[in-house]
C-alpha positions in Angstrom: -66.5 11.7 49.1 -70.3 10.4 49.5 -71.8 7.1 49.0 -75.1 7.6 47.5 -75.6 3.6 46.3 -74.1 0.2 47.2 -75.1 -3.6 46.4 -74.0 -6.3 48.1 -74.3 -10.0 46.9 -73.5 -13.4 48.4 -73.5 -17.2 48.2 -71.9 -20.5 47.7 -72.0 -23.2 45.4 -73.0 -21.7 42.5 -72.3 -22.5 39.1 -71.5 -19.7 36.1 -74.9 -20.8 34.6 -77.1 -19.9 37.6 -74.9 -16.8 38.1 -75.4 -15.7 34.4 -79.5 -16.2 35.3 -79.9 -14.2 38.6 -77.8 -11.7 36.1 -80.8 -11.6 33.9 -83.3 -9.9 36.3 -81.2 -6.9 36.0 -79.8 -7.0 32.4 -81.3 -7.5 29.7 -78.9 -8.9 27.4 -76.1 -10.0 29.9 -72.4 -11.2 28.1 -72.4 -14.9 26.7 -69.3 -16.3 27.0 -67.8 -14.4 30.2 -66.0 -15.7 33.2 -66.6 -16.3 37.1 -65.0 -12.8 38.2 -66.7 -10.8 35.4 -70.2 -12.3 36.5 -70.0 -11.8 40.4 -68.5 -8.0 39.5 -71.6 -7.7 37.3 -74.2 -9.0 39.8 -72.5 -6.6 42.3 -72.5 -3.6 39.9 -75.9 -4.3 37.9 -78.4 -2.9 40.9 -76.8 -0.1 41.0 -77.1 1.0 36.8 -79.8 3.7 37.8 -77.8 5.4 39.6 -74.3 5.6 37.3 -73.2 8.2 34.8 -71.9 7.4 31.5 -68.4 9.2 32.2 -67.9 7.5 36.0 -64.9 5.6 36.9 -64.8 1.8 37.5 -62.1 0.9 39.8 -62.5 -3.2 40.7 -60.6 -5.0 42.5 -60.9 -9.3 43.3 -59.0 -11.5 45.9 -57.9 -13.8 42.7 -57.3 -13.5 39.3 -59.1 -15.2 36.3 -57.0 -17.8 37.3 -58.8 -20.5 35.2 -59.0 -18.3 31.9 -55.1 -18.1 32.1 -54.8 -21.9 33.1 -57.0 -22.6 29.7 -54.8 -20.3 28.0 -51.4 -21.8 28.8 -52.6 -25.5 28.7 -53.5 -24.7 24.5 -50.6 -22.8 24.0 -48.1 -24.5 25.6 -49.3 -27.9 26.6 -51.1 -28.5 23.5 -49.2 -26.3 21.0 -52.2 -24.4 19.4 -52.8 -21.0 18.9 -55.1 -19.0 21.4 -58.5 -18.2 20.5 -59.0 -14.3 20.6 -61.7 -15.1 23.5 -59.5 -16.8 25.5 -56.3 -14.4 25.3 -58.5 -11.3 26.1 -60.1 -13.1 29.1 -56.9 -14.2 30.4 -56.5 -10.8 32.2 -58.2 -10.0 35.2 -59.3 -6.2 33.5 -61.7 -8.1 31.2 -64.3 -8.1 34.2 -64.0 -4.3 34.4 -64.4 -4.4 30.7 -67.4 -6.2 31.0 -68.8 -4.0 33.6 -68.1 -1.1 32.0 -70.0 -1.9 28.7 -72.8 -3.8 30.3 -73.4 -0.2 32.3 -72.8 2.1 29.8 -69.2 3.9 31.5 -66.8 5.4 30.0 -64.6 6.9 32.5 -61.5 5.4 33.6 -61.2 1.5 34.4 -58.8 0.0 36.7 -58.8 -3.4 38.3 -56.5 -4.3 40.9 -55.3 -7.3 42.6 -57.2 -7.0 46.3 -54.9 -7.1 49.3 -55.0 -6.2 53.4 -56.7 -2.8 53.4 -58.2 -3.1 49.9 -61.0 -0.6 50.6 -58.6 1.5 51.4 -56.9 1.4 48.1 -59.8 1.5 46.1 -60.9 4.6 47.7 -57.8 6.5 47.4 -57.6 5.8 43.6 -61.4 7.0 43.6 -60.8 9.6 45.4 -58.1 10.6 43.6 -60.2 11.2 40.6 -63.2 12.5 42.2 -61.3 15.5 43.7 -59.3 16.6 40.2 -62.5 16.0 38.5 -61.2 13.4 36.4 -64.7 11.9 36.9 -68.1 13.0 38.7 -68.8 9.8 40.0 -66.9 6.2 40.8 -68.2 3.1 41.1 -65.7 0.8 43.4 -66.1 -2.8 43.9 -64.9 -6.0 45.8 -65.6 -9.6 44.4 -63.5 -11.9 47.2 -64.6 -15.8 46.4 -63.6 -19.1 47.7 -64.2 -22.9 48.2 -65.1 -23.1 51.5 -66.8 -19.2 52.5 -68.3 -19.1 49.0 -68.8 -15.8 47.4 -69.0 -12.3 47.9 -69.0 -9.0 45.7 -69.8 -5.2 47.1 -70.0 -2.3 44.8 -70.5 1.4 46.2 -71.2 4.4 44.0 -69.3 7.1 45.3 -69.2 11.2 44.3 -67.8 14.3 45.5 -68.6 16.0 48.6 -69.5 15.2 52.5 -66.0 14.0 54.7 -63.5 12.2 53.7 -64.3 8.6 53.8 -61.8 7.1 56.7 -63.9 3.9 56.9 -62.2 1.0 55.6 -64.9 -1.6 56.1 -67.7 -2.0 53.5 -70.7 -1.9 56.2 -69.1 0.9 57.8 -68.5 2.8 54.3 -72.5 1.6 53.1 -74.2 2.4 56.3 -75.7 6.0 55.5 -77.4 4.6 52.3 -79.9 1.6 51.7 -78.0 -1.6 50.4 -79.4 -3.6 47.6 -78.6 -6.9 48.7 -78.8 -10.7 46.9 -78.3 -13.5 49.0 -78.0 -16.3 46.6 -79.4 -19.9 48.1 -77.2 -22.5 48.0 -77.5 -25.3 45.2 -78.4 -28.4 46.8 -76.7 -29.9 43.3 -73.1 -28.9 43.5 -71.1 -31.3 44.6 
């Protein structure tokens, strides 16, 4: 496998709202009602839309869950005994981001999301690679969206095809080092509390 693309983006204290506008200088009608995970996977994933194939694989995977889509979920269903809104059950699964992704980009390969452990990179890549070498798909994009309170945020996407060596690298600046990285260093809001 080859890298021939990869984004990087970064940042703390951000809120969905400012996420959703940095999102708008690379698509032009970006989702409305989305969550956290599916806007950091898009900001990581969005730079690199030039460089995709409709029939590429998405294979995402994020330190957390949508955690506060299925809090929301079980607090109206079972706290408050209503039924679930059909945008809140569908977003209550982590997948919805690679969903989101893939339509927002136009794929139509395979889409898998996993929950990101130790060695994630290496995970990804073996389920990418995987499909690259039976020709399930021509190209992958893999991504990484890690986020907490403290660290703040980052997602890393890499576009990967056939050919070159086997990727052994498990780091992404080890894996993105042979192609230039579109980065987006987000400033911190002075606002957030």
């Amino acid at each position: 496998m080859k890298v021939i693309a990869a984004s990087e983006v970064r940042g703390c204290n951000h809120s969905d709202s400012q996420l959703k506008a940095a999102l708008g200088t690379y698509l032009s009608s970006p989702p409305r009602r989305t969550d956290r995970l599916t806007l950091l996977a898009l900001l990581a994933a969005a730079p690199l839309k030039a460089h995709m194939q409709a029939d590429s694989g998405l294979y995402l995977a994020a330190t957390y869950p949508a955690r506060q889509n299925m809090f929301a979920l079980l607090e109206n269903v079972c706290a408050q005994q209503r039924l679930p809104k059909p945008f809140e059950f569908v977003n209550s699964v982590s997948n919805a981001a690679g969903f989101h992704v893939a339509q927002q980009l136009g794929l139509q390969g395979p889409n898998l999301f996993i929950g990101a452990g130790p060695q994630v990179w290496g995970h990804l890549l073996d389920l990418a690679g995987n499909d690259l070498e039976r020709a399930q798909v021509r190209q992958a994009l893999v991504l990484l969206v890690e986020e907490d309170q403290q660290d703040g945020f980052s997602a890393q996407s890499l576009v990967l095809e056939p050919g070159g060596d086997a990727l052994s690298a498990r780091d992404f600046s080890v894996l993105s080092d042979s192609v230039e990285v579109v980065r987006l260093e987000l400033e911190a809001d002075s606002t957030s509390v």
